[in-house]
mmCIF file of the N, C-alpha and C atoms, coordinates in Angstrom:
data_MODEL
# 
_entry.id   MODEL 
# 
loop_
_atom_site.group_PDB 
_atom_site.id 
_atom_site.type_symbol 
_atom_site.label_atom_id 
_atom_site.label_alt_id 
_atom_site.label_comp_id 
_atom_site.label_asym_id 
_atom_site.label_entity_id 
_atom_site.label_seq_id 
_atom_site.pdbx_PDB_ins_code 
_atom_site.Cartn_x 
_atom_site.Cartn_y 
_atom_site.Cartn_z 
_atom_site.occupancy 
_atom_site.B_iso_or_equiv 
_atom_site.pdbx_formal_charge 
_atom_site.auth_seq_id 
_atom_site.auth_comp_id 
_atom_site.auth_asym_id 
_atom_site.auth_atom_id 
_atom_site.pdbx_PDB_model_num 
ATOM 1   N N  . UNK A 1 1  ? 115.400 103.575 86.754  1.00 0.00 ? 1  UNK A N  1 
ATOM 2   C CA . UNK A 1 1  ? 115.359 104.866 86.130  1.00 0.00 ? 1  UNK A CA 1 
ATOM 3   C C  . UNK A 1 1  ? 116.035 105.860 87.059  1.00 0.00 ? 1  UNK A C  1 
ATOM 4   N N  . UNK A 1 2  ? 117.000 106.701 86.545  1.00 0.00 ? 2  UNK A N  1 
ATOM 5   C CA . UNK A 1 2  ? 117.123 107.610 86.777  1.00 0.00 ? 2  UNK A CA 1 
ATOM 6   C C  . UNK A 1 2  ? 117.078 109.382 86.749  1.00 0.00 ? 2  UNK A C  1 
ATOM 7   N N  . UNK A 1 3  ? 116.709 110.033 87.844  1.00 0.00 ? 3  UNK A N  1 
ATOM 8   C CA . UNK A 1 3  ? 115.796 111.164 87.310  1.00 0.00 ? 3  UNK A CA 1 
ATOM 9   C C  . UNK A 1 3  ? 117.015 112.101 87.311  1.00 0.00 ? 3  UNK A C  1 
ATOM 10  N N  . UNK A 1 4  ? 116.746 113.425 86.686  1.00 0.00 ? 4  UNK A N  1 
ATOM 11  C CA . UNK A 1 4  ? 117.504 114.268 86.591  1.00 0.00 ? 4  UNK A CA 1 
ATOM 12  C C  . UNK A 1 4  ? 118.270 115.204 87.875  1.00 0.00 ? 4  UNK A C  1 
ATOM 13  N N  . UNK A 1 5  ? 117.393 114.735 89.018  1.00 0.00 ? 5  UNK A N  1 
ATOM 14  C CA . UNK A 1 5  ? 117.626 115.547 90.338  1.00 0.00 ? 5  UNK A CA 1 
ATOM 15  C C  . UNK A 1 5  ? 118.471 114.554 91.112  1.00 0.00 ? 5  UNK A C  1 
ATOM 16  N N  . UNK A 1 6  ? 118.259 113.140 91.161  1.00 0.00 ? 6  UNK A N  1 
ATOM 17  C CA . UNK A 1 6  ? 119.362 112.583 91.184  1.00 0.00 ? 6  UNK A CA 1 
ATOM 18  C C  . UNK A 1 6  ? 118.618 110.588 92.283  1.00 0.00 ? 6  UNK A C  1 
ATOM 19  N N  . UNK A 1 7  ? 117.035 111.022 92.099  1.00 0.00 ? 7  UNK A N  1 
ATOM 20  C CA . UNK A 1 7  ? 116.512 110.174 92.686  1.00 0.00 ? 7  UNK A CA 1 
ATOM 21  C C  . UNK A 1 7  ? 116.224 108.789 91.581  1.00 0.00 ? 7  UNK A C  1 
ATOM 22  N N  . UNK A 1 8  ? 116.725 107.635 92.060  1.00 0.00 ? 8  UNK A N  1 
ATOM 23  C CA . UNK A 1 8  ? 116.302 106.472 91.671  1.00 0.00 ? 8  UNK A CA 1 
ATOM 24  C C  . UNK A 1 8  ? 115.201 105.342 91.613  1.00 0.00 ? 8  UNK A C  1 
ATOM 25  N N  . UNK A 1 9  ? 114.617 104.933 90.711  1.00 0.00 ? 9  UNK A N  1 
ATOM 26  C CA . UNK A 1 9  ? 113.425 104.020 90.486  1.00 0.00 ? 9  UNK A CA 1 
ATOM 27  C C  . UNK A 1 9  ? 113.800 103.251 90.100  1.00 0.00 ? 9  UNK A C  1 
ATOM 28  N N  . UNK A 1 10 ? 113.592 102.146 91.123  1.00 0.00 ? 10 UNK A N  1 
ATOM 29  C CA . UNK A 1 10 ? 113.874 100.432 90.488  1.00 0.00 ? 10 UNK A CA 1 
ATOM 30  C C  . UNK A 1 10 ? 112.344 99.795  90.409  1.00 0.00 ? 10 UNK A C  1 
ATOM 31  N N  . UNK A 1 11 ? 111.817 99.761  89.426  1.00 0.00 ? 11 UNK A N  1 
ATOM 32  C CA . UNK A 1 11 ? 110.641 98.844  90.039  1.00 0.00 ? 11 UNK A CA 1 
ATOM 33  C C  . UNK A 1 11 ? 109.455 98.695  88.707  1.00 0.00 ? 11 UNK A C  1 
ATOM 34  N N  . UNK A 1 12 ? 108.218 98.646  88.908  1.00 0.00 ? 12 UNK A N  1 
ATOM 35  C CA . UNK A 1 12 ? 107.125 98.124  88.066  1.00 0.00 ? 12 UNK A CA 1 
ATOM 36  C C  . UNK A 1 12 ? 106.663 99.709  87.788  1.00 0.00 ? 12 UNK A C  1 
ATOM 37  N N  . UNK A 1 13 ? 105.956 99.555  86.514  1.00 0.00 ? 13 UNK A N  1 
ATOM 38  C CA . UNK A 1 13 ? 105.009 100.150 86.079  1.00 0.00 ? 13 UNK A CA 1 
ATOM 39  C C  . UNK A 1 13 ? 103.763 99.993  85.550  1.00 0.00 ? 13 UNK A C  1 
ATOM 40  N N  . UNK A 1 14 ? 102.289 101.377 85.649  1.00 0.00 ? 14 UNK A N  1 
ATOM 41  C CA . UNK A 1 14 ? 101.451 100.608 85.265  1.00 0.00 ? 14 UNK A CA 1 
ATOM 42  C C  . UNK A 1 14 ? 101.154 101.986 84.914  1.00 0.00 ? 14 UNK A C  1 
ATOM 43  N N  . UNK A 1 15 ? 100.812 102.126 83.257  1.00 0.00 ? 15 UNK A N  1 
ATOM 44  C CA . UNK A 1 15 ? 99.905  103.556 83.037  1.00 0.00 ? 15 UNK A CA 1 
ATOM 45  C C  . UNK A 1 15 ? 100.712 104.749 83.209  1.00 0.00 ? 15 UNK A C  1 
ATOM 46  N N  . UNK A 1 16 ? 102.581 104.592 83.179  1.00 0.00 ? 16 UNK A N  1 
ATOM 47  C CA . UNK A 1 16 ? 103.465 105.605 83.238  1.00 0.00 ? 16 UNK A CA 1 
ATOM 48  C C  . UNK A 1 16 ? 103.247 106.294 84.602  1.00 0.00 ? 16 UNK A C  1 
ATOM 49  N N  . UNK A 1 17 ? 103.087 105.223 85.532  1.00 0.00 ? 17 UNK A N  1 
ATOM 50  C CA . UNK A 1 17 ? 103.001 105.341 86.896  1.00 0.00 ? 17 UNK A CA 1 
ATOM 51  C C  . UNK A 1 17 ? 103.715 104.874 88.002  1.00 0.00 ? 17 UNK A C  1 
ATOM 52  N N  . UNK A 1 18 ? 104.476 105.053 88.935  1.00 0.00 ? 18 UNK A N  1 
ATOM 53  C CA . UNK A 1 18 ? 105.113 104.091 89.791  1.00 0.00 ? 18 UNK A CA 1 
ATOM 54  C C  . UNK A 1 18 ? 103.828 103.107 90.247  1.00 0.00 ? 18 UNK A C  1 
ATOM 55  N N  . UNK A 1 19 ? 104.194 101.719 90.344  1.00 0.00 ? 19 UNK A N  1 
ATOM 56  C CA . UNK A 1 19 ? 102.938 100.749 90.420  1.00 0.00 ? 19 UNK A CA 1 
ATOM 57  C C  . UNK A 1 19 ? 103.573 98.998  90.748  1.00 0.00 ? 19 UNK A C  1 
ATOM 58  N N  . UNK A 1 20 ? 103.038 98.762  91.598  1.00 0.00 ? 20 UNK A N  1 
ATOM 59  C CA . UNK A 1 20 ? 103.528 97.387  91.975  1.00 0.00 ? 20 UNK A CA 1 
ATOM 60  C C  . UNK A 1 20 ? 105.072 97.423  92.937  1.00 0.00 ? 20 UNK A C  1 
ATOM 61  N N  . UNK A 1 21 ? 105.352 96.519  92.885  1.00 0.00 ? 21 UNK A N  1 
ATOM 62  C CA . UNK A 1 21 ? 106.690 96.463  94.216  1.00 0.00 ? 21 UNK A CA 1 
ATOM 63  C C  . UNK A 1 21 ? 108.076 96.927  93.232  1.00 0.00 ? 21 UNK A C  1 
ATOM 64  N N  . UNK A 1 22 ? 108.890 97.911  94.283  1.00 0.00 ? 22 UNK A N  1 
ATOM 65  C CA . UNK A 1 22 ? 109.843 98.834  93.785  1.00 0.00 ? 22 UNK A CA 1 
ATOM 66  C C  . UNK A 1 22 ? 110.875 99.021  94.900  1.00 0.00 ? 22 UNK A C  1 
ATOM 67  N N  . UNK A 1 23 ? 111.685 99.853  94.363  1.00 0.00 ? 23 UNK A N  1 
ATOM 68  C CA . UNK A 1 23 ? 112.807 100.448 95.276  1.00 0.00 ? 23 UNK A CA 1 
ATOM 69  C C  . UNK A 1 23 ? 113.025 101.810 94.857  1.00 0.00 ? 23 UNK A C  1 
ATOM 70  N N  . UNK A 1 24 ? 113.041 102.607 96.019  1.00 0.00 ? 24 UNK A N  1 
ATOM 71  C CA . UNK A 1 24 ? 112.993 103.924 95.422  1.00 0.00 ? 24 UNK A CA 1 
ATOM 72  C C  . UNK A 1 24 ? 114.502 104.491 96.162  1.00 0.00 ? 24 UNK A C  1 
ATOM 73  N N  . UNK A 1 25 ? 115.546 105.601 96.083  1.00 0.00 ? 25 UNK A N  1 
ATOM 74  C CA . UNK A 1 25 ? 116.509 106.146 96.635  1.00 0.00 ? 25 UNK A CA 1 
ATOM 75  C C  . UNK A 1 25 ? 116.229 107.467 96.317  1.00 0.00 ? 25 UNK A C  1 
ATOM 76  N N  . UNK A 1 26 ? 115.937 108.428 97.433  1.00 0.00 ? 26 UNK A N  1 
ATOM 77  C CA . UNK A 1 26 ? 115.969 110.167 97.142  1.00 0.00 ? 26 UNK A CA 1 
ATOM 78  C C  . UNK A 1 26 ? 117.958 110.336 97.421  1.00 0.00 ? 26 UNK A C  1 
ATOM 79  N N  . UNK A 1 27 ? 117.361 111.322 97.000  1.00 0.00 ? 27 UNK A N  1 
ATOM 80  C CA . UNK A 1 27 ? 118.863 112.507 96.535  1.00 0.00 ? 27 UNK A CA 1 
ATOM 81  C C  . UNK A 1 27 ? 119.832 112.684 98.659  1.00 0.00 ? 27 UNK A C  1 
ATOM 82  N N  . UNK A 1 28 ? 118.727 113.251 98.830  1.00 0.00 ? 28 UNK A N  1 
ATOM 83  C CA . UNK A 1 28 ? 119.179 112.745 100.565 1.00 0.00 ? 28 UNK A CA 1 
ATOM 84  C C  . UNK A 1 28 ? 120.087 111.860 101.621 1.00 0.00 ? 28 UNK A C  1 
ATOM 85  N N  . UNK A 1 29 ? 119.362 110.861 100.746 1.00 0.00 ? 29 UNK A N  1 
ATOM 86  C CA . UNK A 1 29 ? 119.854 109.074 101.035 1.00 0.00 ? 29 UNK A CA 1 
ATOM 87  C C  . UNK A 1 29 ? 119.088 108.373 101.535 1.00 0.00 ? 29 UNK A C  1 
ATOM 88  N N  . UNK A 1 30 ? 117.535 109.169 102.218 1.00 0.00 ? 30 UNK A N  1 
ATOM 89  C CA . UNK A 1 30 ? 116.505 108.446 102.079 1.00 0.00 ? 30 UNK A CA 1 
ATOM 90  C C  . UNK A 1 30 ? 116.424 107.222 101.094 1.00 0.00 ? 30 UNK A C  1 
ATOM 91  N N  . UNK A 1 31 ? 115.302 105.907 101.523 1.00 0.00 ? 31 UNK A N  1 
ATOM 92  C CA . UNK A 1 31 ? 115.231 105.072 100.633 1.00 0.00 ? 31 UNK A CA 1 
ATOM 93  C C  . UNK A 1 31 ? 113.385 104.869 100.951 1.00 0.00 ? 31 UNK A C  1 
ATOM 94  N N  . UNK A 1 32 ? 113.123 104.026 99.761  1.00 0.00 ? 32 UNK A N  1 
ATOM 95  C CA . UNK A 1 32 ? 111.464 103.012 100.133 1.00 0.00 ? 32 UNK A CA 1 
ATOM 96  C C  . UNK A 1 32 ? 111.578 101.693 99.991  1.00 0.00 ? 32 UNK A C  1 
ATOM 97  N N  . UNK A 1 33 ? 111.332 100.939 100.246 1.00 0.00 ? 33 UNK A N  1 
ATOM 98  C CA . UNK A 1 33 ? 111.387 99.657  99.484  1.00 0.00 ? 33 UNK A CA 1 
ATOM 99  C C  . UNK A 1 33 ? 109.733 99.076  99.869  1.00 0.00 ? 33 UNK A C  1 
ATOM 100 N N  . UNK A 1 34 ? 108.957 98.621  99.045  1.00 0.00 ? 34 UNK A N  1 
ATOM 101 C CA . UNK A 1 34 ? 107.532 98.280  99.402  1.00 0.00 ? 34 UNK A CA 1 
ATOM 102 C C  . UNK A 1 34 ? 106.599 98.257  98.308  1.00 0.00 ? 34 UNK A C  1 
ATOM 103 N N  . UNK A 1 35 ? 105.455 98.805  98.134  1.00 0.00 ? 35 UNK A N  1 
ATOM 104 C CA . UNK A 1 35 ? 104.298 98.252  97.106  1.00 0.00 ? 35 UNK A CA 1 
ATOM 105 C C  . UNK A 1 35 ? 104.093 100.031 96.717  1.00 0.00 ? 35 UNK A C  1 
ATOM 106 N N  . UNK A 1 36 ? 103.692 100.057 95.540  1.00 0.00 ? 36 UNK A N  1 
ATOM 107 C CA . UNK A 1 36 ? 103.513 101.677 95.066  1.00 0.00 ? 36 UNK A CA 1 
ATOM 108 C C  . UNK A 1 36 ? 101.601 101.012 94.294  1.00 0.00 ? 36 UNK A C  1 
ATOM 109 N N  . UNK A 1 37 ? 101.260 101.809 94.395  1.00 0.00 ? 37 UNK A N  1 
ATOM 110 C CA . UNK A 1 37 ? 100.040 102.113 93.787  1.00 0.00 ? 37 UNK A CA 1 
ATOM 111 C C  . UNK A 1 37 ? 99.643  103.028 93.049  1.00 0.00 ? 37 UNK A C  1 
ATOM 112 N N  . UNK A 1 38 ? 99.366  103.375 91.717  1.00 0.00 ? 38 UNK A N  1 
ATOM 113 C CA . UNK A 1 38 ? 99.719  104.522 90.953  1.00 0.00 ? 38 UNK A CA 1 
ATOM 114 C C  . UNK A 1 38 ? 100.158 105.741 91.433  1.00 0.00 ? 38 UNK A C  1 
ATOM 115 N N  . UNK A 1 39 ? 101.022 105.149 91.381  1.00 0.00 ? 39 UNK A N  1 
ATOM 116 C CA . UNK A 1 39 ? 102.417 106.020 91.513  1.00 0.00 ? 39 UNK A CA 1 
ATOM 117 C C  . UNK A 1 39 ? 102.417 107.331 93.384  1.00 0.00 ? 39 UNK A C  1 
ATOM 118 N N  . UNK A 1 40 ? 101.922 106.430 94.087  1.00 0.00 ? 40 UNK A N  1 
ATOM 119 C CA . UNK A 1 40 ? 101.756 106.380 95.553  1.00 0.00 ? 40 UNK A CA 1 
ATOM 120 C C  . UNK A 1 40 ? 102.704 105.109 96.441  1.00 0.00 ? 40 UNK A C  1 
ATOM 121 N N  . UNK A 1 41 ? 103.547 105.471 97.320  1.00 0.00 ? 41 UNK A N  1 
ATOM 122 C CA . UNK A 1 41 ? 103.359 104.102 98.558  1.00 0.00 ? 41 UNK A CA 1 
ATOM 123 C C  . UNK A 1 41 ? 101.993 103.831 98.754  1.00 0.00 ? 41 UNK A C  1 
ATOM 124 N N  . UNK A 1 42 ? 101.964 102.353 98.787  1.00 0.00 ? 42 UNK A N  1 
ATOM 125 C CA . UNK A 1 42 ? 100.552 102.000 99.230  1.00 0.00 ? 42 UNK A CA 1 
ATOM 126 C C  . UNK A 1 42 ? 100.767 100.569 99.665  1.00 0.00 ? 42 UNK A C  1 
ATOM 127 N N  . UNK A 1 43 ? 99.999  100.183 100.213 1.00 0.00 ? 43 UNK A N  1 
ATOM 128 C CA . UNK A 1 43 ? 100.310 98.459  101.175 1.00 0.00 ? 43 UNK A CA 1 
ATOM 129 C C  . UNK A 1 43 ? 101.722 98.776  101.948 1.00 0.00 ? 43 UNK A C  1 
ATOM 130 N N  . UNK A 1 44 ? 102.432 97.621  102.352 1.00 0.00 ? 44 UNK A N  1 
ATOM 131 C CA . UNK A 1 44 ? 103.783 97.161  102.924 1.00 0.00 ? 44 UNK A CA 1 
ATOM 132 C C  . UNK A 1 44 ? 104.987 97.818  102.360 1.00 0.00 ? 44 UNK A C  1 
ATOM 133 N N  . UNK A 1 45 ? 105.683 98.780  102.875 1.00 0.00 ? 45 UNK A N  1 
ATOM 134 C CA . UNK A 1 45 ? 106.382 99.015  102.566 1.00 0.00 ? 45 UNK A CA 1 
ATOM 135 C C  . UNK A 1 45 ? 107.439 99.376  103.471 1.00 0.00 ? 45 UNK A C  1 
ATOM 136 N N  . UNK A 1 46 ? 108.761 99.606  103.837 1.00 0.00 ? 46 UNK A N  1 
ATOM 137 C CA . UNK A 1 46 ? 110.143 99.758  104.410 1.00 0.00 ? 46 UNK A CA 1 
ATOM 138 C C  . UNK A 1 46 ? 110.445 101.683 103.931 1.00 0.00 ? 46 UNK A C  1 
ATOM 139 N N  . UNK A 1 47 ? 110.448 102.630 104.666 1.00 0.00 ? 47 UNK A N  1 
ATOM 140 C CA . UNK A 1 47 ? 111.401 103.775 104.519 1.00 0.00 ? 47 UNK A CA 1 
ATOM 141 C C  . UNK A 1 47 ? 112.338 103.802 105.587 1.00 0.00 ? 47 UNK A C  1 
ATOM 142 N N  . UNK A 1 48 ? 113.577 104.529 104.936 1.00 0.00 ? 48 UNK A N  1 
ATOM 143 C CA . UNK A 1 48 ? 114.480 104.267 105.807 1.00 0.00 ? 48 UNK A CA 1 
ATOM 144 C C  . UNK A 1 48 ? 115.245 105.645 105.906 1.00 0.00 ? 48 UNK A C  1 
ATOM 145 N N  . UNK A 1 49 ? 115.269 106.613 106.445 1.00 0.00 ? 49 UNK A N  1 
ATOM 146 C CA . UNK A 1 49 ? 115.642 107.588 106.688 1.00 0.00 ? 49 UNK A CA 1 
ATOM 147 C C  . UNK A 1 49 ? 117.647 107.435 106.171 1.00 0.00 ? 49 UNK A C  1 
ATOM 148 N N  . UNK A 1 50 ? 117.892 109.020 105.759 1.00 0.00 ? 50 UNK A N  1 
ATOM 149 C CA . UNK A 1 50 ? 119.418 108.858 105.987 1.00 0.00 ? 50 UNK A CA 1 
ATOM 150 C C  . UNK A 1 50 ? 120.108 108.578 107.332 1.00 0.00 ? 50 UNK A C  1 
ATOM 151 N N  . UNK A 1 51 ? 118.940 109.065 108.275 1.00 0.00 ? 51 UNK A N  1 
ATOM 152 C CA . UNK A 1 51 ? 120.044 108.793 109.614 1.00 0.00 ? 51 UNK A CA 1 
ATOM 153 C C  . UNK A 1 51 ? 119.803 107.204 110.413 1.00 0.00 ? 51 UNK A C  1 
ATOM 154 N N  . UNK A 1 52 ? 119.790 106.509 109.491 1.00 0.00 ? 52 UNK A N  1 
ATOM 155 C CA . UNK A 1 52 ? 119.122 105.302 110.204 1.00 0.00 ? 52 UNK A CA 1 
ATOM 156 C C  . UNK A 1 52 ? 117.636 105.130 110.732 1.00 0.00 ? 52 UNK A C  1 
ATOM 157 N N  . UNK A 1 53 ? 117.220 106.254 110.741 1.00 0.00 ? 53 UNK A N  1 
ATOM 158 C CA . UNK A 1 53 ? 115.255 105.633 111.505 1.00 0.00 ? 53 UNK A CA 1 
ATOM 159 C C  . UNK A 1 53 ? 114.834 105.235 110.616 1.00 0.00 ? 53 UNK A C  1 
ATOM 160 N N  . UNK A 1 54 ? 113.718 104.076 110.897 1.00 0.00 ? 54 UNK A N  1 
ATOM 161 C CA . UNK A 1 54 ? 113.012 103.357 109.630 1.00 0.00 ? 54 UNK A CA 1 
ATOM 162 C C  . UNK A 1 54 ? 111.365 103.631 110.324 1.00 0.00 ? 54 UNK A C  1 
ATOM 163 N N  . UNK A 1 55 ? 110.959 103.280 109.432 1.00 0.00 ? 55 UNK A N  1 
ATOM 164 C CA . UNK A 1 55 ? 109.132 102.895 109.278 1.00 0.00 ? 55 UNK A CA 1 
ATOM 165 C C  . UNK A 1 55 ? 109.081 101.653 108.932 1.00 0.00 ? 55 UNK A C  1 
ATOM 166 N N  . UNK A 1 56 ? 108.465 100.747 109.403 1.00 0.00 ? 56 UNK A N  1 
ATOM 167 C CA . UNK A 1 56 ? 108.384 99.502  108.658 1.00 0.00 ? 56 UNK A CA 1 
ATOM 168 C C  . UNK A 1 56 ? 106.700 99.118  109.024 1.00 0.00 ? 56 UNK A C  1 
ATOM 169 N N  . UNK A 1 57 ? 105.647 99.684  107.815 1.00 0.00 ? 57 UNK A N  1 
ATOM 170 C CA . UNK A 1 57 ? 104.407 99.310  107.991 1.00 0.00 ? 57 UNK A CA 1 
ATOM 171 C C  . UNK A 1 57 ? 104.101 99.537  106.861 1.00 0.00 ? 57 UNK A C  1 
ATOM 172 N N  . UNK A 1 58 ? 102.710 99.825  107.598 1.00 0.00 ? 58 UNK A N  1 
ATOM 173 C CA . UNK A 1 58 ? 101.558 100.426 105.984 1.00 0.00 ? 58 UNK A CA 1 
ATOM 174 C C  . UNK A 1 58 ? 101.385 101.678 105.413 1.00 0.00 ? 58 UNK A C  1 
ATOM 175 N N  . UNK A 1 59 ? 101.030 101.693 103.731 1.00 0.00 ? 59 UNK A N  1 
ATOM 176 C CA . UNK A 1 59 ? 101.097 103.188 103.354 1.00 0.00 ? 59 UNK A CA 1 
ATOM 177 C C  . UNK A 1 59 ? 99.866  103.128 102.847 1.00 0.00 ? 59 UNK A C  1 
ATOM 178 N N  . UNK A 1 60 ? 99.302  104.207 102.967 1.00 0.00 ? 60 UNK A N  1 
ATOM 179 C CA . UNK A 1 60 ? 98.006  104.544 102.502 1.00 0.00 ? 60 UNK A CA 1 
ATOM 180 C C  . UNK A 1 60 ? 98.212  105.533 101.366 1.00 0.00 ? 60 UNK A C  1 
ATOM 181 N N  . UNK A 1 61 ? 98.132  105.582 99.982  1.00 0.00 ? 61 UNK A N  1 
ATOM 182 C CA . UNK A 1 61 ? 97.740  106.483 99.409  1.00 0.00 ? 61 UNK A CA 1 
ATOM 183 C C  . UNK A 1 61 ? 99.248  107.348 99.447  1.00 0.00 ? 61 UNK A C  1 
ATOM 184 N N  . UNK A 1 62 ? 100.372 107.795 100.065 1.00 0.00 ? 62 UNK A N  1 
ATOM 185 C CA . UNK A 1 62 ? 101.756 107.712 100.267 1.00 0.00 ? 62 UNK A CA 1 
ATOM 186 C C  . UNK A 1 62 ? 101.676 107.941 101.707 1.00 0.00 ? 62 UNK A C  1 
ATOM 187 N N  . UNK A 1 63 ? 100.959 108.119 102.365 1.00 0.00 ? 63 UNK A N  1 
ATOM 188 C CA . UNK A 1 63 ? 100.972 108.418 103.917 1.00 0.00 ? 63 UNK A CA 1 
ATOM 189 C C  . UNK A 1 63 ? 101.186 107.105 104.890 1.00 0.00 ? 63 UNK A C  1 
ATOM 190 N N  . UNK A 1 64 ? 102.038 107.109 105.946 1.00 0.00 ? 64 UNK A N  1 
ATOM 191 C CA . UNK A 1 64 ? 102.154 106.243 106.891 1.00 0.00 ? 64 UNK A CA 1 
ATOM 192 C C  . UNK A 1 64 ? 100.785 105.858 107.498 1.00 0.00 ? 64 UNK A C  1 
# 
């Protein structure tokens, strides 16, 4: 899916929610790649900054 601002959703849904394992791209060039939980990061997931820094852990609820 693509949104009108210019951010991308590849992934599962549950309840018109981001939900289950996805790929997300902001407008930035930020990315996510990992587990969403209504419509939260949640479990294992990969962000990857535009300038190259990554996170590679756990999300709580969308928080690192």
């Amino acid at each position: 899916m693509k949104y009108s601002n210019g951010r991308q959703y590849e992934g599962m849904w549950e309840k018109d929610l981001r939900h289950g394992k996805a790929f997300e791209r902001y407008p930035n060039g930020n990315s996510y790649y990992g587990y969403f939980k209504m419509g939260k990061a949640d479990g294992k997931g990969v962000y990857t900054w535009a300038n190259g820094e990554v996170y590679d852990g756990e999300w709580v609820q969308g928080l690192k």
